[in-house]
C-alpha positions in Angstrom: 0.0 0.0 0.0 2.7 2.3 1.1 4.4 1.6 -2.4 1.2 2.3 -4.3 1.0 5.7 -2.0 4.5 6.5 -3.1 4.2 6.2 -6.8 0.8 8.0 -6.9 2.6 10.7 -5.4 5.7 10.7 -7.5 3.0 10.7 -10.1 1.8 14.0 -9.4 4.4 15.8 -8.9 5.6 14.1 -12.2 2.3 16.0 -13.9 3.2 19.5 -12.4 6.7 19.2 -12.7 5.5 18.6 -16.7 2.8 21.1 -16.7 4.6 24.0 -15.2 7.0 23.5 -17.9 4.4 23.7 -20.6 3.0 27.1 -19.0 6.8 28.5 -18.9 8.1 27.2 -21.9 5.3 26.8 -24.2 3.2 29.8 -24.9 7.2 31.6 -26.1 7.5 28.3 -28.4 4.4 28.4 -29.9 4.2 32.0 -30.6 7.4 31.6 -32.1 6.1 29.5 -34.4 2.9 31.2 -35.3 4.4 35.1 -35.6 7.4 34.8 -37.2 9.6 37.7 -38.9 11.5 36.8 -42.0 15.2 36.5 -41.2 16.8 39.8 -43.4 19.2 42.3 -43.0 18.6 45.8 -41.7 16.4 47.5 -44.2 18.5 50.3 -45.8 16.4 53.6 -45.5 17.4 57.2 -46.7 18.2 60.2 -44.8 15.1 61.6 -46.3 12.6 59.0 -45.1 14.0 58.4 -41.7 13.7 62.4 -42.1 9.7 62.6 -42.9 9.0 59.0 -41.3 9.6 61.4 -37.6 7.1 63.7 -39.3 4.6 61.9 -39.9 1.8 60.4 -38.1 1.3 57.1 -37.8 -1.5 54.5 -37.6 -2.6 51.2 -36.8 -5.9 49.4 -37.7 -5.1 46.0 -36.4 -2.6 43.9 -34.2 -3.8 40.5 -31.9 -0.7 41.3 -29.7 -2.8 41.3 -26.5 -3.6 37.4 -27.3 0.0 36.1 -26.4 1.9 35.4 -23.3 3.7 38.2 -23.3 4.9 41.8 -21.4 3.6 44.1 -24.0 5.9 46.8 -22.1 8.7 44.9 -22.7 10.8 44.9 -26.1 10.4 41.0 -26.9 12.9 38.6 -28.8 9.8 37.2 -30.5 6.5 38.5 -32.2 6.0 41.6 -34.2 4.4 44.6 -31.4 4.9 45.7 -28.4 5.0 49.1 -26.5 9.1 50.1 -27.5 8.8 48.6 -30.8 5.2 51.2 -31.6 7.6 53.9 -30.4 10.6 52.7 -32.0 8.7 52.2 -35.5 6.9 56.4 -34.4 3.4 54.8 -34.2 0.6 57.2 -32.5 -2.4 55.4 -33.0 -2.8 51.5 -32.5 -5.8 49.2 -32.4 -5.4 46.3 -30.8 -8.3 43.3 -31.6 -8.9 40.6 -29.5 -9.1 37.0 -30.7 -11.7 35.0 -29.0 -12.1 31.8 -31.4 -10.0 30.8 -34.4 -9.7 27.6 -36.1 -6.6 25.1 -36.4 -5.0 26.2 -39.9 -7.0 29.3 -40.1 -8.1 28.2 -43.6 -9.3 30.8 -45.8 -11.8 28.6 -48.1 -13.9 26.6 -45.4 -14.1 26.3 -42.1 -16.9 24.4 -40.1 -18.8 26.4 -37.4 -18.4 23.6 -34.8 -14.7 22.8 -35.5 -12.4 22.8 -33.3 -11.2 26.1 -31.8 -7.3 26.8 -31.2 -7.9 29.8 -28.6 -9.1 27.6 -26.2 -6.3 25.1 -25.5 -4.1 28.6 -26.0 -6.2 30.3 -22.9 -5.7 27.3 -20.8 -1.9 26.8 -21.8 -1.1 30.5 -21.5 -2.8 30.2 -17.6 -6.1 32.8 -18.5 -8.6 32.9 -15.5 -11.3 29.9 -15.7 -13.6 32.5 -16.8 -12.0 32.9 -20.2 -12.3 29.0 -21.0 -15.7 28.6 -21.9 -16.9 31.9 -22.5 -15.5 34.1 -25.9 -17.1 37.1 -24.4 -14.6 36.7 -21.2 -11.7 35.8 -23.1 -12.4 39.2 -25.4 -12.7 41.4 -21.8 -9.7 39.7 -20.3 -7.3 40.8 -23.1 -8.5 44.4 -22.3 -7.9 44.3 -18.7 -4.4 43.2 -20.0 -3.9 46.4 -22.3 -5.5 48.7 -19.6 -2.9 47.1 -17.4 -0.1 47.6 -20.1 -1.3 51.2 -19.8 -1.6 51.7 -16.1 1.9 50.5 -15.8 3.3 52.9 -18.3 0.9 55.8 -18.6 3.2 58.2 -20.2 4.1 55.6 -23.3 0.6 54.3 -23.8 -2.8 55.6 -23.3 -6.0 53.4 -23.8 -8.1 55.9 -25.8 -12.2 55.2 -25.7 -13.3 58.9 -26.8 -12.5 61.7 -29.7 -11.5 63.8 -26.6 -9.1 60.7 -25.2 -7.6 60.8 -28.8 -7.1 65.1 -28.8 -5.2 64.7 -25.9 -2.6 62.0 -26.9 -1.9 63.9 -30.2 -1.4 67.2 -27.9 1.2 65.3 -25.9 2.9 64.0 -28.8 2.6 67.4 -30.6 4.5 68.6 -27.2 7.2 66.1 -27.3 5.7 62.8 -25.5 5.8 59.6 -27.3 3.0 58.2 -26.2 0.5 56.0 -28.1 -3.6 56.1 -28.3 -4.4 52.4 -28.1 -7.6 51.6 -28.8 -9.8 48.4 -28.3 -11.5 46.1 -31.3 -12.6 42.4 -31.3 -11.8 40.1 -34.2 -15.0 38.9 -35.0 -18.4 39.2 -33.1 -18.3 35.5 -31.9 -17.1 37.3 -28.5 -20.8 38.2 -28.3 -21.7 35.1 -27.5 -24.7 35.7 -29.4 -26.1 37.8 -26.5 -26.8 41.5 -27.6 -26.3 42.9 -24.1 -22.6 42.3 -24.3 -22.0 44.7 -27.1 -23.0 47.2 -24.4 -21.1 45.2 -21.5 -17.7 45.5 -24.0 -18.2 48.7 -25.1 -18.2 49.7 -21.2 -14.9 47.5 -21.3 -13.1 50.6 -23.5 -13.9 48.3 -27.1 -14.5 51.5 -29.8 -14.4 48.7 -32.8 -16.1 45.3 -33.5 -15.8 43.0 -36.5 -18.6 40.9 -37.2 -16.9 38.0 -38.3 -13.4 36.1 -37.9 -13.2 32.3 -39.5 -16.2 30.8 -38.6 -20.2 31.7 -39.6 -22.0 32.8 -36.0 -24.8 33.9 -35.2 -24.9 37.2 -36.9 -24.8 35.9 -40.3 -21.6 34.1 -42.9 -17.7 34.7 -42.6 -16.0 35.0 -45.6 -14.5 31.5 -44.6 -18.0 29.3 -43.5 -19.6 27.1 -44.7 -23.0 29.5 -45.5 -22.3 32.6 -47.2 -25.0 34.4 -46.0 -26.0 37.4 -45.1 -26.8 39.1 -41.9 -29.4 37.5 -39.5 -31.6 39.2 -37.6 -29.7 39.1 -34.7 -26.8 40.7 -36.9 -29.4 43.7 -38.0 -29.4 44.0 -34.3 -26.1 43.9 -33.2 -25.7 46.4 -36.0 -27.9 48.9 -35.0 -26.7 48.9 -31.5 -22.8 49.1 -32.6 -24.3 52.3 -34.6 -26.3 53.4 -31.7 -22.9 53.3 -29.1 -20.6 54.5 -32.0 -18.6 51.4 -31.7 -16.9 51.0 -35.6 -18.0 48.0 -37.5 -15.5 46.4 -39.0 -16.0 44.0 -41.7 -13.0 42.2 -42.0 -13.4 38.3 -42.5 -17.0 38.5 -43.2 -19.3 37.2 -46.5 -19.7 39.3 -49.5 -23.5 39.0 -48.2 -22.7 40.3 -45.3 -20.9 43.4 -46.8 -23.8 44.3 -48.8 -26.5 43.9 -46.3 -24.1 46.5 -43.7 -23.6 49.0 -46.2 -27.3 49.0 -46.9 -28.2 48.6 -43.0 -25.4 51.3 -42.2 -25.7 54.6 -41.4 -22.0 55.2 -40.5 -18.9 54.4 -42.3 -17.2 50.7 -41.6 -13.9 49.6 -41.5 -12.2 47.1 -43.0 -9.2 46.7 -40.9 -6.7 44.4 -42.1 -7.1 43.4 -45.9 -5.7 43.2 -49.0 -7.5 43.9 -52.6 -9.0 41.4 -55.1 -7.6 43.2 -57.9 -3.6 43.6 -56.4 -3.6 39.7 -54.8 -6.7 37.4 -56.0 -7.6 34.9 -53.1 -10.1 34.1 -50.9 -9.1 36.5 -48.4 -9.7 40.0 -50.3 -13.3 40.3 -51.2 -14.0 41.5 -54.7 -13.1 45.5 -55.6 -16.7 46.3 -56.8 -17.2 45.9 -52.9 -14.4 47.4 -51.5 -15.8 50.7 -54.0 -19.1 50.6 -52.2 -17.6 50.6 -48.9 -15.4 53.8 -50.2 -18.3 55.4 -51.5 -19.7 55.5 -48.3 -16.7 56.8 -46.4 -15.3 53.6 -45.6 -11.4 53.0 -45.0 -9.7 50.3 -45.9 -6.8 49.1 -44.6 -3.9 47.5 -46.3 -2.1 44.2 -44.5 1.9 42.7 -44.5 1.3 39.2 -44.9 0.9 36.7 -48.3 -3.2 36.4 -47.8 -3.7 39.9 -48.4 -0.7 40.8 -50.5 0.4 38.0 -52.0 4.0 38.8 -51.8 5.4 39.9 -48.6 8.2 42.6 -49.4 7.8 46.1 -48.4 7.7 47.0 -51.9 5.0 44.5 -53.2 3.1 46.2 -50.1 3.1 49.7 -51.3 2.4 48.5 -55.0 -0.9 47.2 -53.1 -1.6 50.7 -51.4 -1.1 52.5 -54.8 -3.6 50.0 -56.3 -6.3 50.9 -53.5 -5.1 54.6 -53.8 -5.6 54.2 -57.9 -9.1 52.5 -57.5 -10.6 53.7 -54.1 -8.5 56.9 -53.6 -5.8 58.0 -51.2 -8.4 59.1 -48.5 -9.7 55.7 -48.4 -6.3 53.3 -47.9 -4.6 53.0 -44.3 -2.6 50.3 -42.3 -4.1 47.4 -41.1 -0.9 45.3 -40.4 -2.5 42.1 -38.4 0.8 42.3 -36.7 0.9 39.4 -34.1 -2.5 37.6 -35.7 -0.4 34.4 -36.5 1.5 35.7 -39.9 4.7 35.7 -41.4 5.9 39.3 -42.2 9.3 40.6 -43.8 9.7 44.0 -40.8 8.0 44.1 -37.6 6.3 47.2 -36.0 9.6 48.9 -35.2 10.9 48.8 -38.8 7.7 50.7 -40.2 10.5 53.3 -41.8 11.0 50.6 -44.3 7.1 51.8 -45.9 7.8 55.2 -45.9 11.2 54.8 -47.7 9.6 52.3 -50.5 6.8 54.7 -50.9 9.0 57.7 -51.3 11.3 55.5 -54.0 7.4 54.5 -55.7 6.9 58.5 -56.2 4.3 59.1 -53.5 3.9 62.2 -52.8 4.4 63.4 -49.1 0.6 64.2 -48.7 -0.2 60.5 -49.8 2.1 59.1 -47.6 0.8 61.0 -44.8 -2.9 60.0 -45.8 -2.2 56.4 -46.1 0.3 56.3 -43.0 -2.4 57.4 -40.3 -3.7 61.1 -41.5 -6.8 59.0 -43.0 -6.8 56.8 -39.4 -6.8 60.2 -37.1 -9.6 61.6 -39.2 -11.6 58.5 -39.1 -11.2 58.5 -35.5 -11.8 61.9 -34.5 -15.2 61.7 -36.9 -16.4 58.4 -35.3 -15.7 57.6 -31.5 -17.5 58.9 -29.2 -17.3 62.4 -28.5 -16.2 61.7 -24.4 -16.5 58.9 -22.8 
């Protein structure tokens, strides 16, 4: 008996020994593996972009950073964001979206509603509160107490911004000298709803000023660009909608169905967002919906905005991505095209947020002019911004 005691015991401490491990080692491995930044030499920029890339302001529509295991205050040896490498890369504005469900493979053509979702083993591995295990719309407010924390800790770098007035003041202290950044709060996909309407409300009390409807799966308010339906909004979508409209939360409509699309812009009585994309006409693939689309959303005073990695561009070098932001400029025009990097949203890019000087130098040798490279590098985010959040909070 005393043996069988023993080994039960040795056992144990046999499965914490092992799963303390995991929780050390394992959430750095994995998201080593996941956001990856091609090995390169440092990017040769000129005197006069390093020059107007200090000038400029700079903007961005999309980064999953808060998902990872990770001090986001802290310059890390792995990802592609945190708080020194926004300031080091002159960023003032950056959104940061929360993942709450994603798929294994994240494949663009077809995904199953009920298959099996990665964030949850991730949660669990990472050490997230119980809370967050079975519930998206916990796992979506738990990565915002994590960036209000960020900000807490270091309130004169980072600022998290829920309000046009928040937003005036950041730009005033970097306009006086202070590097500070305006982050601002978005969810990747509406499945962190958890197809309750009352937590649109409950998040946007959380600081969240953005929502995409969709991420890889259908849900409950209508098809993702990747399901299995295709359709359209729901009812419940009309609804959720109408009360992102009604709270000024921006709809973002990233990852969802052509269907979709059309029934928002015809639903919509605000401009949307379409934060991390590439275009049809630039990359073909199932990730950029088609350009008659992307025109409508233009028309209506949409932004899109333009992403680093090979499902929205095709080709990940800094000059293949301008050649995508003149096409938008060409077809949507240059008040319509910003950044929307999907830094940290498990993709391979060729310069992480630090090295942004390397788009301003390859737009300058592409014979931008300064004004469009101040549009498309966060002039056209600020005045989104400043036209769309809330007045205070």
């Amino acid at each position: 008996m005393k043996i069988i005691k023993n080994s039960l015991i040795g056992l144990l401490l046999l499965l914490l020994v092992a799963a303390l491990l995991m929780r050390l080692f394992a959430p750095a491995a994995i998201e080593r593996e996941l956001n990856k930044v091609s090995p390169h030499e440092p990017w040769p920029i000129s005197a006069e972009a390093k020059r107007l890339h200090q000038d400029i302001l700079i903007g961005d529509w999309h980064s999953d950073s808060t998902l990872w295991a990770r001090d986001l205050n802290q310059w890390a040896d792995r990802g592609h964001m945190d708080v020194p490498r926004l300031q080091a890369g002159n960023v003032a504005m950056q959104m940061f979206t929360s993942v709450t469900k994603s798929p294994s493979g994240q494949n663009y053509d077809r995904n199953e509603t009920e298959a099996s979702d990665t964030i949850t083993l991730l949660a669990i591995i990472q050490g997230w509160p119980i809370r967050t295990w079975n519930s998206l719309a916990e796992r979506a407010l738990y990565q915002a107490e994590r960036l209000q924390a960020v900000a807490e800790e270091n309130p004169e770098a980072i600022r998290l911004v829920r309000s046009q007035l928040d937003l005036q003041e950041v730009l005033q202290q970097r306009a006086n000298g202070q590097q500070q950044v305006a982050a601002l709060l978005g969810t990747e996909g509406s499945h962190a709803l958890d197809g309750k309407i009352e937590n649109v409300e409950r998040l946007y009390k959380a600081g969240f000023r953005m929502m995409g409807l969709h991420h890889f799966f259908d849900n409950k308010l209508g098809g993702s660009l990747h399901g299995t339906s295709a359709a359209g909004l729901s009812e419940f979508g009309r609804q959720a909608v109408q009360e992102m409209e009604r709270l000024s939360i921006i709809v973002d409509l990233a990852h969802s169905s052509e269907a979709v699309v059309r029934d928002v812009l015809a639903l919509a009585s605000r401009p949307v967002v379409v934060s991390h994309t590439g275009l049809h006409g630039h990359c073909p693939g199932p990730r950029n919906i088609s350009d008659e689309l992307m025109q409508e959303i233009a028309q209506q005073g949409g932004l899109i905005a333009i992403g680093y990695w090979d499902g929205a561009v095709c080709e990940i070098t800094p000059s293949n991505i301008v050649k995508a932001m003149r096409y938008g400029i060409e077809l949507l025009g240059v008040e319509h095209i910003a950044l929307g990097s999907d830094y940290d949203g498990s993709t391979e890019v060729q310069f992480d947020t630090s090295e942004l000087a390397v788009l301003t130098d390859e737009m300058l040798k592409a014979d931008f002019t300064e004004d469009e490279i101040r549009a498309v590098m966060g002039e056209n985010m600020k005045h989104f911004l400043l036209a769309n959040l809330p007045a205070q909070d």
